[in-house]
C-alpha positions in Angstrom: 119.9 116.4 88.1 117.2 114.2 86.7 113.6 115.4 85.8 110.5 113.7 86.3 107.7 114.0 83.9 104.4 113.7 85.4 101.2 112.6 82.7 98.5 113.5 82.2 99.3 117.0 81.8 103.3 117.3 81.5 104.4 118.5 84.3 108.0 118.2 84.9 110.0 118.4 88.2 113.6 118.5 89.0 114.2 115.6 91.8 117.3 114.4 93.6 119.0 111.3 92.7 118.1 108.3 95.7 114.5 110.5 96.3 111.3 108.1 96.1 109.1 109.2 93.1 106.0 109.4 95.9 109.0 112.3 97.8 109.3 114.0 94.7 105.7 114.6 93.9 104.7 115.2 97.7 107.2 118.1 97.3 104.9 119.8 94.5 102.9 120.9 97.4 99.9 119.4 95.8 97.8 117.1 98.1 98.6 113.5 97.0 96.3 110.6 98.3 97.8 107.9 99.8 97.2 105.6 102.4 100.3 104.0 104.4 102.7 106.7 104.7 105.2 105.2 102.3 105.4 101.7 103.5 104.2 99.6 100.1 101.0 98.1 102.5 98.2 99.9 100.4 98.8 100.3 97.1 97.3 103.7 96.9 100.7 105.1 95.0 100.3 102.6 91.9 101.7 104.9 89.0 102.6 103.7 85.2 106.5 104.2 84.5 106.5 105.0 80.4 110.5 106.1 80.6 113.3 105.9 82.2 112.2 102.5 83.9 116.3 101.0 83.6 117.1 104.8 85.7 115.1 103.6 88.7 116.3 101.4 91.9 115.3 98.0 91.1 112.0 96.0 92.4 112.1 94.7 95.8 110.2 92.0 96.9 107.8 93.8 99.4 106.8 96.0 96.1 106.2 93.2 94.0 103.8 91.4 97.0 101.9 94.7 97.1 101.5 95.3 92.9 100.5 91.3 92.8 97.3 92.3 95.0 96.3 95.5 93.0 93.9 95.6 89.8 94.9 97.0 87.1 98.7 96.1 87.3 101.2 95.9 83.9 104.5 96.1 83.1 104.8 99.4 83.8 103.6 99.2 87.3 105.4 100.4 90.0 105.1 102.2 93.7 106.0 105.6 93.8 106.9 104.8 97.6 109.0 102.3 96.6 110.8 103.6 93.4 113.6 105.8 93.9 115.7 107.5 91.2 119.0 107.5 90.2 120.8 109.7 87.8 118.1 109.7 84.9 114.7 111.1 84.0 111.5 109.4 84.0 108.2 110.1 82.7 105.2 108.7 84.7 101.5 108.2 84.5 99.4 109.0 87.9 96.9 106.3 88.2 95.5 105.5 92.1 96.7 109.3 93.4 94.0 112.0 93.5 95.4 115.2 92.9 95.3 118.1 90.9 98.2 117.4 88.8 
C-alpha cells in the first residue's frame, strides 16, 4: 500500500492505489479548503509533488488548463483533485489548502 508524505510537518498516510491525493487528505479528517468539489475549475488544491511524481496517473489536459491560470506554478505542480496514485509513495508540499496539517 503506498504512503503519502505530507510537508510541512511530515505527516504520512497510508492511501489506496487509484485514490486522488485531494481523497486521501480529505480522509485525515482535517478541514481542507477547496473550492470546486474536485473538478480542476479553481485551483484551490495546487500542491508541490517533491517524490514519487513517475508513481502518479499522468497529466490530463483539463489539469494542465487549470495550473496554466494559477501563480506560483513549477514543475512540481500538480492538483491534488486531479492526481491519483498508483502503487508508489509520494511526498507532497501543501501550498493553496488551509489546514492544520
Amino acid at each position: 500500500m503506498p504512503t503519502l508524505t505530507i510537508m510541512p510537518g511530515g505527516k504520512k498516510l497510508e492511501v489506496t492505489e487509484g485514490m486522488s491525493i485531494l481523497e486521501a487528505l480529505l480522509g485525515t479528517g482535517e478541514n481542507f479548503t477547496h473550492k470546486c468539489e474536485g473538478n480542476a475549475q479553481c485551483g484551490s488544491c495546487h500542491i508541490f509533488v517533491h517524490e514519487g511524481r513517475k508513481g502518479l496517473s499522468k497529466m490530463q489536459r483539463l489539469e494542465n488548463e487549470r495550473l496554466d491560470s494559477i501563480v506560483g506554478v513549477g514543475s512540481k505542480s500538480r492538483l491534488a483533485c486531479q492526481t491519483r496514485f498508483g502503487t508508489e509513495n509520494a511526498t507532497i508540499e501543501l501550498l493553496g489548502f488551509a489546514s492544520g496539517l
